[in-house]
mmCIF file of the N, C-alpha and C atoms, coordinates in Angstrom:
data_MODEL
# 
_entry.id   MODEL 
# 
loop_
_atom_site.group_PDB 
_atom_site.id 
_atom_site.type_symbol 
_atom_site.label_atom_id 
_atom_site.label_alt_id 
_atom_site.label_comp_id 
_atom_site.label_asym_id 
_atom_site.label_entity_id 
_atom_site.label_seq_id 
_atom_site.pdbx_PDB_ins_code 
_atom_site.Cartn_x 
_atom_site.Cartn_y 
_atom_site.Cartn_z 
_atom_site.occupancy 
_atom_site.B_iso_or_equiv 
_atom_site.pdbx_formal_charge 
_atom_site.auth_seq_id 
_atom_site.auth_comp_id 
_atom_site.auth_asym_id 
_atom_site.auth_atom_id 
_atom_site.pdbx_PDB_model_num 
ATOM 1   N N  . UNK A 1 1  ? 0.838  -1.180 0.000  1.00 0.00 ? 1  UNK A N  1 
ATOM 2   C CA . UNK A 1 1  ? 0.000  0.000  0.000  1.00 0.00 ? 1  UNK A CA 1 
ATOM 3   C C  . UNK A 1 1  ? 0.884  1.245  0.000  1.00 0.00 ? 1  UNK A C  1 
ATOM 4   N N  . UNK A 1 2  ? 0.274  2.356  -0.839 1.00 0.00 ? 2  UNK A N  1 
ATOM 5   C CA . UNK A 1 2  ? 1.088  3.367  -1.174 1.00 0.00 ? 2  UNK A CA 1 
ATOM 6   C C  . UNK A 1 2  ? 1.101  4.437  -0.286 1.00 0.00 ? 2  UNK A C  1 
ATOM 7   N N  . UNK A 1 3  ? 1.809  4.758  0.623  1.00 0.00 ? 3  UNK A N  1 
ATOM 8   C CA . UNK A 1 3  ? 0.860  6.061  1.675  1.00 0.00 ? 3  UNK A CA 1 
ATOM 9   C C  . UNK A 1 3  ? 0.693  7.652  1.179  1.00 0.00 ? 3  UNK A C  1 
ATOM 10  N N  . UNK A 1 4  ? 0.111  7.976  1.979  1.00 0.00 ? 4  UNK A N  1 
ATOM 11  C CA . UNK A 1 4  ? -0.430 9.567  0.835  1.00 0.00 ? 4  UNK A CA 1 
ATOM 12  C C  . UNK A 1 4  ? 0.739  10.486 1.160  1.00 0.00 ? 4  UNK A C  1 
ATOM 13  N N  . UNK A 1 5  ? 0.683  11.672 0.473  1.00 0.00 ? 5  UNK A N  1 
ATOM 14  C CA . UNK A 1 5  ? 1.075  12.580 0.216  1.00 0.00 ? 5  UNK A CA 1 
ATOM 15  C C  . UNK A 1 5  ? 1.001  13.524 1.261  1.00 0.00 ? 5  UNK A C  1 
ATOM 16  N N  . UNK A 1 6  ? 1.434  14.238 2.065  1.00 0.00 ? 6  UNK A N  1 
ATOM 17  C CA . UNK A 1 6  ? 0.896  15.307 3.065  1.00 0.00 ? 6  UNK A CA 1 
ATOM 18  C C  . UNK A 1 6  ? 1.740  16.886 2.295  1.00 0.00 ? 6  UNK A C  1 
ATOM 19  N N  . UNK A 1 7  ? 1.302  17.843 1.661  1.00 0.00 ? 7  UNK A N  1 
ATOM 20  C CA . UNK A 1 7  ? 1.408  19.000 1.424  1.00 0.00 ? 7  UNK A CA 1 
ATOM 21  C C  . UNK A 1 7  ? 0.950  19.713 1.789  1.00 0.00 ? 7  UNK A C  1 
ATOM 22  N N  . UNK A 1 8  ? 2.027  20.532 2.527  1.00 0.00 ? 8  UNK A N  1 
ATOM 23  C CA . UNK A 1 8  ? 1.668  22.347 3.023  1.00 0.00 ? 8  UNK A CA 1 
ATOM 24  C C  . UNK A 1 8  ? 1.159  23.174 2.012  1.00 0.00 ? 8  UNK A C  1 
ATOM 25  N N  . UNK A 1 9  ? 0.059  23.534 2.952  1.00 0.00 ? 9  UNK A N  1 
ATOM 26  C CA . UNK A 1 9  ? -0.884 24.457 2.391  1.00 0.00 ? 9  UNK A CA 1 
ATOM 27  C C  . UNK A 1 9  ? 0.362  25.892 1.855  1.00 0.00 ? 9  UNK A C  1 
ATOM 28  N N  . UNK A 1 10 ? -0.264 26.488 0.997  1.00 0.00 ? 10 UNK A N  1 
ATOM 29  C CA . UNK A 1 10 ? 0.373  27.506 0.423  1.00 0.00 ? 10 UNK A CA 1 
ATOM 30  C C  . UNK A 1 10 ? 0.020  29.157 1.275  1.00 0.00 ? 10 UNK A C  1 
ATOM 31  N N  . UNK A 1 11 ? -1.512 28.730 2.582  1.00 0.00 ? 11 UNK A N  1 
ATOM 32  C CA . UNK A 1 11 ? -1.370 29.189 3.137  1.00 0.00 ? 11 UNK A CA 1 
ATOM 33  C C  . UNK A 1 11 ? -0.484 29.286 4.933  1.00 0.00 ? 11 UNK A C  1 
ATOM 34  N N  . UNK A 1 12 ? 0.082  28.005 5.168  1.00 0.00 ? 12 UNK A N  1 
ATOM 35  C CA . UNK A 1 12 ? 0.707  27.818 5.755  1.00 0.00 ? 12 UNK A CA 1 
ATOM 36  C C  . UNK A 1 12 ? 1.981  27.885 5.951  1.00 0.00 ? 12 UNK A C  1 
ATOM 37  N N  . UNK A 1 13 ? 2.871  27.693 6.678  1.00 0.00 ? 13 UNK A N  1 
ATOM 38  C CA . UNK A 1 13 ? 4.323  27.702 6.986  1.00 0.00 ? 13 UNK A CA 1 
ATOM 39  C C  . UNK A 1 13 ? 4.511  26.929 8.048  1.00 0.00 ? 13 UNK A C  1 
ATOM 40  N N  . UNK A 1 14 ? 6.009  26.111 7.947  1.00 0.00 ? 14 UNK A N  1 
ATOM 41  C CA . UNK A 1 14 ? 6.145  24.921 9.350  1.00 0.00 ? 14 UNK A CA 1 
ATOM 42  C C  . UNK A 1 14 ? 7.651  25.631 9.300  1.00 0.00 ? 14 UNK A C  1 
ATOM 43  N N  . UNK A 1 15 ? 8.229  25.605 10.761 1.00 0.00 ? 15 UNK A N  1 
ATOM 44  C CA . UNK A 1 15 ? 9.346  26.020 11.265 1.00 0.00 ? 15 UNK A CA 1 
ATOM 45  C C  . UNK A 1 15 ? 9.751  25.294 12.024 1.00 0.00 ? 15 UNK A C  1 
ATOM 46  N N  . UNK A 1 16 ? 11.357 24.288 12.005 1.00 0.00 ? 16 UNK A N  1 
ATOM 47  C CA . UNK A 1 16 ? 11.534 23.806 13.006 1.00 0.00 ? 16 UNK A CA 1 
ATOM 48  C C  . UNK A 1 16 ? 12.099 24.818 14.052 1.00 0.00 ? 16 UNK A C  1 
ATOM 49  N N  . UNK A 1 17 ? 11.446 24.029 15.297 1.00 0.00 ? 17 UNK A N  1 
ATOM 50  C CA . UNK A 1 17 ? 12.005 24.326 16.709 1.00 0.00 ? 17 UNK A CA 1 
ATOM 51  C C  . UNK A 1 17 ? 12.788 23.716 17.521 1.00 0.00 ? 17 UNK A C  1 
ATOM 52  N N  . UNK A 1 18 ? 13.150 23.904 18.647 1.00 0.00 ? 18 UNK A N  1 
ATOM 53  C CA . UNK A 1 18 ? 14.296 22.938 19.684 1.00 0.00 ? 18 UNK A CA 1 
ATOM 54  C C  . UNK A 1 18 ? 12.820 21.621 19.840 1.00 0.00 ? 18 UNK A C  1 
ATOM 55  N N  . UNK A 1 19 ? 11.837 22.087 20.325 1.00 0.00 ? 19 UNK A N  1 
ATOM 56  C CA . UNK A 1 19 ? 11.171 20.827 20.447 1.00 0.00 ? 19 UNK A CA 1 
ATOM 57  C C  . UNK A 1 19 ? 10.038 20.190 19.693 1.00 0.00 ? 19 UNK A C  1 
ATOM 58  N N  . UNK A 1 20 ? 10.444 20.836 18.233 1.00 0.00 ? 20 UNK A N  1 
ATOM 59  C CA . UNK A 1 20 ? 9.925  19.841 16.937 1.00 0.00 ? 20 UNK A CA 1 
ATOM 60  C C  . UNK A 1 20 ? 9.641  20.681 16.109 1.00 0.00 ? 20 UNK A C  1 
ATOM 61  N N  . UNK A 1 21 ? 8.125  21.080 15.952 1.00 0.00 ? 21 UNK A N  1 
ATOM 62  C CA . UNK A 1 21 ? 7.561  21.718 14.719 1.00 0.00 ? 21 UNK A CA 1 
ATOM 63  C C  . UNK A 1 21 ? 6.234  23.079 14.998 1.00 0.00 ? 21 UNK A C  1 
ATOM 64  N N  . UNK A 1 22 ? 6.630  23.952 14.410 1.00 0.00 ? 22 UNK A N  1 
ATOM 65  C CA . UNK A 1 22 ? 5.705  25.002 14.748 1.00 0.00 ? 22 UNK A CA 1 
ATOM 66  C C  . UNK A 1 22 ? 4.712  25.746 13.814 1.00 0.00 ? 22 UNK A C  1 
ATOM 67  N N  . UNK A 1 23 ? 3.476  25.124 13.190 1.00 0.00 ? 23 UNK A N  1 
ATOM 68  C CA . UNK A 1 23 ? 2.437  25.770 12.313 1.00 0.00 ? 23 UNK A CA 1 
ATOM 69  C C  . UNK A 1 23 ? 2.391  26.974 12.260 1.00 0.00 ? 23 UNK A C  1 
ATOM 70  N N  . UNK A 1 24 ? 1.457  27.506 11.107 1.00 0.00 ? 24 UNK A N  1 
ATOM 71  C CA . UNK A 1 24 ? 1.270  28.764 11.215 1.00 0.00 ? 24 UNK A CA 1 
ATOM 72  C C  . UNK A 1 24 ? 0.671  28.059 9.838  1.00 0.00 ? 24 UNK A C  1 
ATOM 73  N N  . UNK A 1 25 ? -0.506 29.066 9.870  1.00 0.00 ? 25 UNK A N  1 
ATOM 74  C CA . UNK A 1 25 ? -1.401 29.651 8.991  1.00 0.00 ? 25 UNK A CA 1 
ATOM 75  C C  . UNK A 1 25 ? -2.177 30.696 9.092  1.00 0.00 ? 25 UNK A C  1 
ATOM 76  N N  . UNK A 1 26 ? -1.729 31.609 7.817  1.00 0.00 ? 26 UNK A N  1 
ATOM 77  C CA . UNK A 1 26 ? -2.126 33.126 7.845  1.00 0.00 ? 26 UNK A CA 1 
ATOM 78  C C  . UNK A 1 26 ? -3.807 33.131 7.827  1.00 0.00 ? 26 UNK A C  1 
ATOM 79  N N  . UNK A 1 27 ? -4.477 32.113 7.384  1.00 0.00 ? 27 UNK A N  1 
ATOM 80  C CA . UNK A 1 27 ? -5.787 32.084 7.167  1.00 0.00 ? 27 UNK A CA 1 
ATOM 81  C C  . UNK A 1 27 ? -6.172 31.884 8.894  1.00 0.00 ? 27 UNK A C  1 
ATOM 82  N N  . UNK A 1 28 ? -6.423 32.955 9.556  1.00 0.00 ? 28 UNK A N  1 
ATOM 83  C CA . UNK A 1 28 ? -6.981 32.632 10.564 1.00 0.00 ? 28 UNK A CA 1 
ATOM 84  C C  . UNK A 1 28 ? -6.320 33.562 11.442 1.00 0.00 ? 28 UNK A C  1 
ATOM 85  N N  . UNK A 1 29 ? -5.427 34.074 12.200 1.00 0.00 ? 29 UNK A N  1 
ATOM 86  C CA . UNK A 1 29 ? -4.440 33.026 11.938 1.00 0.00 ? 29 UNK A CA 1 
ATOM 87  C C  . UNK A 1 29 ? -4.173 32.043 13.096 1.00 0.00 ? 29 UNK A C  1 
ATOM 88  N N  . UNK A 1 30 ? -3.174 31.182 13.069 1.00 0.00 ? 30 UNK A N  1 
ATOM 89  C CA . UNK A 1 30 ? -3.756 30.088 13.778 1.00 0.00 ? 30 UNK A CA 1 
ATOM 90  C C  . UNK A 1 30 ? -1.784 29.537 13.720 1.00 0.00 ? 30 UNK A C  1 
ATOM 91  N N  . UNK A 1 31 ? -1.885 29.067 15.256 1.00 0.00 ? 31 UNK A N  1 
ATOM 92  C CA . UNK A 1 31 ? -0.395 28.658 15.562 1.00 0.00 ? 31 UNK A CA 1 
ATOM 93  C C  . UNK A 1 31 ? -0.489 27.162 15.715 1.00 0.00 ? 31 UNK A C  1 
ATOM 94  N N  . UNK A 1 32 ? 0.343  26.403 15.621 1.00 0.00 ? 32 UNK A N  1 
ATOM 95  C CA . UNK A 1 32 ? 0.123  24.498 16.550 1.00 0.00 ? 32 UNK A CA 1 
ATOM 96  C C  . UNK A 1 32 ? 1.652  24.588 16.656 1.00 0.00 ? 32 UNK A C  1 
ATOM 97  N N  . UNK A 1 33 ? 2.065  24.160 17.923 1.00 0.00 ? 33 UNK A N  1 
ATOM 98  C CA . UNK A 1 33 ? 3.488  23.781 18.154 1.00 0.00 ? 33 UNK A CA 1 
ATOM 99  C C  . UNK A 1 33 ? 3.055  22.029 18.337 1.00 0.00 ? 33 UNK A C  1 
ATOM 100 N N  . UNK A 1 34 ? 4.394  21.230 17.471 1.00 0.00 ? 34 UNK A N  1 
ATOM 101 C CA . UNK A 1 34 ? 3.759  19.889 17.859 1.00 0.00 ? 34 UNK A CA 1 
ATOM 102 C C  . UNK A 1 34 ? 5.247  19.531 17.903 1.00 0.00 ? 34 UNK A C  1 
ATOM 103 N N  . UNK A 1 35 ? 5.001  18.432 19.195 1.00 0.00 ? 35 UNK A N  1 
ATOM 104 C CA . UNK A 1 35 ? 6.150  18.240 19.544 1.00 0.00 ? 35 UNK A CA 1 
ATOM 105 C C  . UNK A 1 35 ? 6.796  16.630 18.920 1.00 0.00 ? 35 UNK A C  1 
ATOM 106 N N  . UNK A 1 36 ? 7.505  17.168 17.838 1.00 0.00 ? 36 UNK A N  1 
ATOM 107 C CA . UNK A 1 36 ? 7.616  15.605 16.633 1.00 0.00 ? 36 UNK A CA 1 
ATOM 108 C C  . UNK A 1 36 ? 9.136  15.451 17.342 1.00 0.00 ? 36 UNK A C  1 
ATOM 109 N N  . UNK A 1 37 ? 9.819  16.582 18.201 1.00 0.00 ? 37 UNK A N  1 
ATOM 110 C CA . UNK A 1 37 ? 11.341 15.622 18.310 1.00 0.00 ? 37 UNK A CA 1 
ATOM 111 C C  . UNK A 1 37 ? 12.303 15.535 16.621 1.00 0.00 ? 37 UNK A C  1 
ATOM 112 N N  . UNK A 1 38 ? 12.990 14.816 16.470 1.00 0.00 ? 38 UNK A N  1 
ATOM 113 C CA . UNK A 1 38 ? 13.657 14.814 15.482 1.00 0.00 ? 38 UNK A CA 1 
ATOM 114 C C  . UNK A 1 38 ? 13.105 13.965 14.247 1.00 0.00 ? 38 UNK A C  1 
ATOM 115 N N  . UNK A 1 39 ? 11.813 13.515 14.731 1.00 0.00 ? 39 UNK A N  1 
ATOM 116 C CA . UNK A 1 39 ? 11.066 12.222 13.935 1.00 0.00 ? 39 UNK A CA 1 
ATOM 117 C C  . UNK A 1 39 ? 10.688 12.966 12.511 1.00 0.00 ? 39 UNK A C  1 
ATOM 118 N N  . UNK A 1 40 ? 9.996  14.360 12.591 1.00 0.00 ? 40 UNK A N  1 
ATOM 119 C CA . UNK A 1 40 ? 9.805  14.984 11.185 1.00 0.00 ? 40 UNK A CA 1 
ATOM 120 C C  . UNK A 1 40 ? 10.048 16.005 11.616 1.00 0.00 ? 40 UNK A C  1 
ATOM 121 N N  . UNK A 1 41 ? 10.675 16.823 10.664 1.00 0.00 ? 41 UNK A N  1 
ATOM 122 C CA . UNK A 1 41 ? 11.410 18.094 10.317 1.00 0.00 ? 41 UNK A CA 1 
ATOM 123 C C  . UNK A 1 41 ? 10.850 19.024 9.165  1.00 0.00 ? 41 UNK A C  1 
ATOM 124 N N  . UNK A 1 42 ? 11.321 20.120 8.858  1.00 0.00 ? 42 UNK A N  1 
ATOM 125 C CA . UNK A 1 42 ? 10.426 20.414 7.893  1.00 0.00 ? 42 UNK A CA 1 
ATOM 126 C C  . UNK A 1 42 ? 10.455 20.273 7.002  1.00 0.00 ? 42 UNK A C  1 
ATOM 127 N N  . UNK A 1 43 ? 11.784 19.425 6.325  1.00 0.00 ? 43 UNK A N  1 
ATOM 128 C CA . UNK A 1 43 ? 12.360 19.087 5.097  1.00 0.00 ? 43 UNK A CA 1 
ATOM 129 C C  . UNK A 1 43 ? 11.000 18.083 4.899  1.00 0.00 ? 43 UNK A C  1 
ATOM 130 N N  . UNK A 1 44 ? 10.605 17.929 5.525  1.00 0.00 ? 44 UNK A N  1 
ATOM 131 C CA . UNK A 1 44 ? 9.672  16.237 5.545  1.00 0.00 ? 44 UNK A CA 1 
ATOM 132 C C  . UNK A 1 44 ? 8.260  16.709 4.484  1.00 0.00 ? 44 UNK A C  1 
ATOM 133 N N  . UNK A 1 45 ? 7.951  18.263 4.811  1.00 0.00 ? 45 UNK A N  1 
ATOM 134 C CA . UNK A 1 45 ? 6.698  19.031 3.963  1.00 0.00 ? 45 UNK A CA 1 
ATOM 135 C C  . UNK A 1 45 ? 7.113  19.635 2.636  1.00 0.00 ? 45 UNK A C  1 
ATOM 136 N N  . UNK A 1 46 ? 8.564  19.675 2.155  1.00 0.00 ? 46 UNK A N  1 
ATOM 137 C CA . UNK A 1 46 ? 9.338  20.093 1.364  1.00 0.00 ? 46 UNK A CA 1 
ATOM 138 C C  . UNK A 1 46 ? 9.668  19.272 0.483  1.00 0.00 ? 46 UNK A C  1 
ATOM 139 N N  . UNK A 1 47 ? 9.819  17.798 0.895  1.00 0.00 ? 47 UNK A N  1 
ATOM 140 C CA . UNK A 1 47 ? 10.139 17.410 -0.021 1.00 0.00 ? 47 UNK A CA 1 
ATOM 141 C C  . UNK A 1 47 ? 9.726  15.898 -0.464 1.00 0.00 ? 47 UNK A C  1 
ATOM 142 N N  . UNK A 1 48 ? 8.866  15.437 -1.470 1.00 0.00 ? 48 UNK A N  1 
ATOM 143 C CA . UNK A 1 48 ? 8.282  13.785 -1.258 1.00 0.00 ? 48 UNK A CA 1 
ATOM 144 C C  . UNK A 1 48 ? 9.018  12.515 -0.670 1.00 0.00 ? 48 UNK A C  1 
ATOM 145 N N  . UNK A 1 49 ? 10.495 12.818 -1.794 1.00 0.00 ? 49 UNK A N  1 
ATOM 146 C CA . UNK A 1 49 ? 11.030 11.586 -1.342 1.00 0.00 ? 49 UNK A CA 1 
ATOM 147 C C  . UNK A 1 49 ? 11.762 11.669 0.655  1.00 0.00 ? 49 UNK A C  1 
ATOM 148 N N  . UNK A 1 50 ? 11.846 12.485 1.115  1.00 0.00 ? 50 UNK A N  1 
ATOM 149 C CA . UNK A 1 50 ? 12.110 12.684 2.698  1.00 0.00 ? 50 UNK A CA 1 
ATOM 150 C C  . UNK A 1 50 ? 10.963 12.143 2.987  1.00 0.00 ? 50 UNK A C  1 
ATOM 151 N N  . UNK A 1 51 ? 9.489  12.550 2.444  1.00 0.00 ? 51 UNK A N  1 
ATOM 152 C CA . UNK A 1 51 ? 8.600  12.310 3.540  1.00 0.00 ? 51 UNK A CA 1 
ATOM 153 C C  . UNK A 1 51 ? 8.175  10.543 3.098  1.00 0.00 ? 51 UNK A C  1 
ATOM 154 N N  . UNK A 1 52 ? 8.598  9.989  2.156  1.00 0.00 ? 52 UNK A N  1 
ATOM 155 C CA . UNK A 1 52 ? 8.513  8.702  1.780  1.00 0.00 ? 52 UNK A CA 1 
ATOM 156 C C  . UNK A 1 52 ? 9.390  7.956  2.244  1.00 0.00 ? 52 UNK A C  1 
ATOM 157 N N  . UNK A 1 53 ? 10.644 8.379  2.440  1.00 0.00 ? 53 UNK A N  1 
ATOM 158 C CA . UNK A 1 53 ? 12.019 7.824  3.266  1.00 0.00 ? 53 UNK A CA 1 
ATOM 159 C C  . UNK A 1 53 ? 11.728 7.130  4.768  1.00 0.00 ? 53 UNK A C  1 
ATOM 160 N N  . UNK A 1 54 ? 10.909 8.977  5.174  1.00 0.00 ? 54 UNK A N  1 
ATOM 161 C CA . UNK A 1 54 ? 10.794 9.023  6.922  1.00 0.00 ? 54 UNK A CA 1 
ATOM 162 C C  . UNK A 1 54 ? 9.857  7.776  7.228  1.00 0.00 ? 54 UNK A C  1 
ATOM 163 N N  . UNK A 1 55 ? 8.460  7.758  6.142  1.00 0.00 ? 55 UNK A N  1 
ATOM 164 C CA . UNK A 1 55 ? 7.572  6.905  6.708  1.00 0.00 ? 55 UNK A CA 1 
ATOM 165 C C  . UNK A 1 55 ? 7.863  5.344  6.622  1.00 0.00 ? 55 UNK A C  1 
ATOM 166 N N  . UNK A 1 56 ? 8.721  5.310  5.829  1.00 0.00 ? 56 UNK A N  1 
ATOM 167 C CA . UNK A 1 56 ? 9.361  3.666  5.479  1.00 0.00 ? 56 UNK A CA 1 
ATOM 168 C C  . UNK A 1 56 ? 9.975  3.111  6.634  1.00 0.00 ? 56 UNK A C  1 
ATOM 169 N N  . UNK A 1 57 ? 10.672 3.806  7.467  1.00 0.00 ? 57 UNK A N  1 
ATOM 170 C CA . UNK A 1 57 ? 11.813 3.815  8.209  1.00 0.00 ? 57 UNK A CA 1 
ATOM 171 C C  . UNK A 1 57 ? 11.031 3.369  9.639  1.00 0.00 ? 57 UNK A C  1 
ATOM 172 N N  . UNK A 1 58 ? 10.162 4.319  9.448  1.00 0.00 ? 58 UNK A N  1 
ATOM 173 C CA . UNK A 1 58 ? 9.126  4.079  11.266 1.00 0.00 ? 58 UNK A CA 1 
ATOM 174 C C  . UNK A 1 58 ? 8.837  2.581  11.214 1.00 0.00 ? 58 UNK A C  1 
ATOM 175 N N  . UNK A 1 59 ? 8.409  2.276  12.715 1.00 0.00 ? 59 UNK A N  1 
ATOM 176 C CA . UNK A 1 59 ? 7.875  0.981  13.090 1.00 0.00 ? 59 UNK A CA 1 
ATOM 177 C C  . UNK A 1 59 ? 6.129  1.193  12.852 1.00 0.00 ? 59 UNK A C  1 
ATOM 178 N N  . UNK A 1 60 ? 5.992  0.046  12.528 1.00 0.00 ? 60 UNK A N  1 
ATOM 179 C CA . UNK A 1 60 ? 4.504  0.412  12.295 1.00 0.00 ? 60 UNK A CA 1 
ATOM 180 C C  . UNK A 1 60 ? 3.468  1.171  12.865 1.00 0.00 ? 60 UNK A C  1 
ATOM 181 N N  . UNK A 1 61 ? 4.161  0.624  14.333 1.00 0.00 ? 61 UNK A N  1 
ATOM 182 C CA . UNK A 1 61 ? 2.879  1.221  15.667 1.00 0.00 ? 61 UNK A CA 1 
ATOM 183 C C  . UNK A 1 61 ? 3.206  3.194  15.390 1.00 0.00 ? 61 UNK A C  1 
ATOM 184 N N  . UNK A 1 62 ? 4.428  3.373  15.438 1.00 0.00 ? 62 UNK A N  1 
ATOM 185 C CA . UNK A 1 62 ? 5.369  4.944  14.987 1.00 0.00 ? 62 UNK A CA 1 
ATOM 186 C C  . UNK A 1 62 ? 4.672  5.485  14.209 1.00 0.00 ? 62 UNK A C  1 
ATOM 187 N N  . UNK A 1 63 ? 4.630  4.445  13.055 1.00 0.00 ? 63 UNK A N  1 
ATOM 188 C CA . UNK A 1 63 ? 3.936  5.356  11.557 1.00 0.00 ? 63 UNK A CA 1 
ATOM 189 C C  . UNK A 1 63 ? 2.452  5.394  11.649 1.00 0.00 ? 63 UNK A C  1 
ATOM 190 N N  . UNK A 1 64 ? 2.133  4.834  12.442 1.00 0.00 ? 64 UNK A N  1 
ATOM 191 C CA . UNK A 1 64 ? 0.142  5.041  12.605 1.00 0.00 ? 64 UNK A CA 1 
ATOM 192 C C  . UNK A 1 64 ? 0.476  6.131  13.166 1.00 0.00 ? 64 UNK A C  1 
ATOM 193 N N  . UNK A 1 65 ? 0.616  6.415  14.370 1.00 0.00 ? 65 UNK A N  1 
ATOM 194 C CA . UNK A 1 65 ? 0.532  7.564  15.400 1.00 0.00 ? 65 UNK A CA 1 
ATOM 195 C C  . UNK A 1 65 ? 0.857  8.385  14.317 1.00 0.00 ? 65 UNK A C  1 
ATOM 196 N N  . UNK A 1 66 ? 1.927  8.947  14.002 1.00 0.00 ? 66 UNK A N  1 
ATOM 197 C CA . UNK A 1 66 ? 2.316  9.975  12.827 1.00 0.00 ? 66 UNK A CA 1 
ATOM 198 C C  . UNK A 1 66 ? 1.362  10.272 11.591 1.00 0.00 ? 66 UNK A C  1 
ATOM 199 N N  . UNK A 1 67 ? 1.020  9.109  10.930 1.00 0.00 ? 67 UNK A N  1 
ATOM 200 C CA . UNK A 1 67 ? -0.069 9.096  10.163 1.00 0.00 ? 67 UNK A CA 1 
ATOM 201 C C  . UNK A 1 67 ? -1.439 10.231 10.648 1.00 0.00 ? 67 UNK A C  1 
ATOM 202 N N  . UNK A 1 68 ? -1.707 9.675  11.915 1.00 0.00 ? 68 UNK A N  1 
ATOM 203 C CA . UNK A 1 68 ? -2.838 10.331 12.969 1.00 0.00 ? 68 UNK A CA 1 
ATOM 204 C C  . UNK A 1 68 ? -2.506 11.330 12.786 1.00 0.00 ? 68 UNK A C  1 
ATOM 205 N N  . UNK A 1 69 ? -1.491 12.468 13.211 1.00 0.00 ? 69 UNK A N  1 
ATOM 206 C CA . UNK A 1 69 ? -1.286 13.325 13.369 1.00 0.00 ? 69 UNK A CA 1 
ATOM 207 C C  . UNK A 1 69 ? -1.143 14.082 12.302 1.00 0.00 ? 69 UNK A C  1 
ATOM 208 N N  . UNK A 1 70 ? -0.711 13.720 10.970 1.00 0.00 ? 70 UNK A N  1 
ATOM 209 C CA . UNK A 1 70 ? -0.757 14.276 9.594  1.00 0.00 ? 70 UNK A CA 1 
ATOM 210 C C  . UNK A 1 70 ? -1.897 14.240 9.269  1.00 0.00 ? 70 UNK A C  1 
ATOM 211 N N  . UNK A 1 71 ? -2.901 13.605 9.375  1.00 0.00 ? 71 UNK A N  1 
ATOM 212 C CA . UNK A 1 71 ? -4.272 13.606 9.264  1.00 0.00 ? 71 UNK A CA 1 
ATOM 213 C C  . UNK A 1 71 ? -5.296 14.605 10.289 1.00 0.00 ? 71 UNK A C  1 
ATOM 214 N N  . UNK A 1 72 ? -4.397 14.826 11.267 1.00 0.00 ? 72 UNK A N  1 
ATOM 215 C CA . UNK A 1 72 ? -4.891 15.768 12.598 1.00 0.00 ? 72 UNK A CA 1 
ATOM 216 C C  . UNK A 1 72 ? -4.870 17.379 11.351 1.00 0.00 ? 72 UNK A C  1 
ATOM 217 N N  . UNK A 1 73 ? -3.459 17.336 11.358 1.00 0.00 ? 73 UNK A N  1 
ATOM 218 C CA . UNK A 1 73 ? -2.917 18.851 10.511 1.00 0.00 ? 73 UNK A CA 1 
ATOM 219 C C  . UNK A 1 73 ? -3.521 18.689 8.990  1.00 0.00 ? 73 UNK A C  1 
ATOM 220 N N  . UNK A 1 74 ? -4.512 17.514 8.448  1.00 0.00 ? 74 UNK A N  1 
ATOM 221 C CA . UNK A 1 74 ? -5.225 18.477 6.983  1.00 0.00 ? 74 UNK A CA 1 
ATOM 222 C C  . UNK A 1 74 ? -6.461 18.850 8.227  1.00 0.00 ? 74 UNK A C  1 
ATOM 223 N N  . UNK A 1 75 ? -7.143 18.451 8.776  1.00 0.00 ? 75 UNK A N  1 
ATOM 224 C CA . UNK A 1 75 ? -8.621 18.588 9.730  1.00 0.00 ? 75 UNK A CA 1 
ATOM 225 C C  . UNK A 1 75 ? -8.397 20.048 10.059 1.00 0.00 ? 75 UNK A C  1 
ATOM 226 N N  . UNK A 1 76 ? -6.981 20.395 10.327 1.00 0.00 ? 76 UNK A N  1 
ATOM 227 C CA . UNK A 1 76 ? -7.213 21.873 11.161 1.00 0.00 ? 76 UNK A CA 1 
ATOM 228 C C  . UNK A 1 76 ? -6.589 22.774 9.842  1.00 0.00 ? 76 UNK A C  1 
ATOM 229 N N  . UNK A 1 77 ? -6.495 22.715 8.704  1.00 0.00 ? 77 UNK A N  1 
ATOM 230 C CA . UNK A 1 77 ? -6.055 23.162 7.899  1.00 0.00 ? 77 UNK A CA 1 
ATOM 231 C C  . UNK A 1 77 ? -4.667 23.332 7.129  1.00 0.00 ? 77 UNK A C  1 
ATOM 232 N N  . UNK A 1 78 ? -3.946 23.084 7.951  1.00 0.00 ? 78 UNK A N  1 
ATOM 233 C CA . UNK A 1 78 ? -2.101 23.215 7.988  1.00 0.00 ? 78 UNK A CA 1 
ATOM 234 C C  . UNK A 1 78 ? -1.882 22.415 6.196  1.00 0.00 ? 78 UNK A C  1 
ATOM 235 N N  . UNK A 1 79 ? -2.208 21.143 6.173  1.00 0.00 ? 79 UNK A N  1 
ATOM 236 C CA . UNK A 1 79 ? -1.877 20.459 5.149  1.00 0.00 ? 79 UNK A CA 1 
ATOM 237 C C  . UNK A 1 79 ? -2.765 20.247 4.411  1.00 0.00 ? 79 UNK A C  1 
ATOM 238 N N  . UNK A 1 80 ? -2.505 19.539 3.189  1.00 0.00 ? 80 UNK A N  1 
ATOM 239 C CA . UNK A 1 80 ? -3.595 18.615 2.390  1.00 0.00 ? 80 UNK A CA 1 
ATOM 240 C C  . UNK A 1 80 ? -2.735 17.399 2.196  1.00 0.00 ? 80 UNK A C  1 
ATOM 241 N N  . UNK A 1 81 ? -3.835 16.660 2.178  1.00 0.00 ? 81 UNK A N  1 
ATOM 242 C CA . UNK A 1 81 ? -3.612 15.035 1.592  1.00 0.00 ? 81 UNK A CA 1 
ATOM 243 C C  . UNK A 1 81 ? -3.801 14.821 0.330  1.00 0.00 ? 81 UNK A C  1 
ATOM 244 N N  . UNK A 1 82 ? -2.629 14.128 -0.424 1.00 0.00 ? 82 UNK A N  1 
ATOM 245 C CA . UNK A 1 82 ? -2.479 13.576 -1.855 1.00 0.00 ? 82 UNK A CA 1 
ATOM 246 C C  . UNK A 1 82 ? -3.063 12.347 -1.916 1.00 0.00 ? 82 UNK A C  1 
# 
């Protein structure tokens, strides 16, 4: 199975921080600090093959939770799903 795509919105921006990742979208506007640790970075919204690399690499139980949470960030707007 092929997993999807997660792309930053064109109204959004992700910044890494010391303790992971920090949203922003001007539509609103609207902050999320999420605390990913070194697990995704922002290269990860930048670029397919990173974010196809990262998800290969996780343990399954890893890549659900993460999954969840990329699916959390299209619900609140941050991303879209491919």
């Amino acid at each position: 199975m092929n997993d999807p795509a997660f792309v930053l919105r064109p109204t959004s921006q992700v910044r890494q921080e010391q303790f992971g990742l920090l949203f922003y979208s001007s539509l609103g506007p609207k902050l999320l600090f999420a605390e990913t640790g070194s697990v995704l970075t922002c290269r990860f919204f930048q670029e397919d093959s990173v974010q196809k690399k990262v998800l290969a690499s996780l343990p399954e139980a890893q890549k659900k939770i993460i999954l969840t949470f990329l699916r959390q960030l299209v619900q609140k707007g941050f991303v879209y799903e491919q």
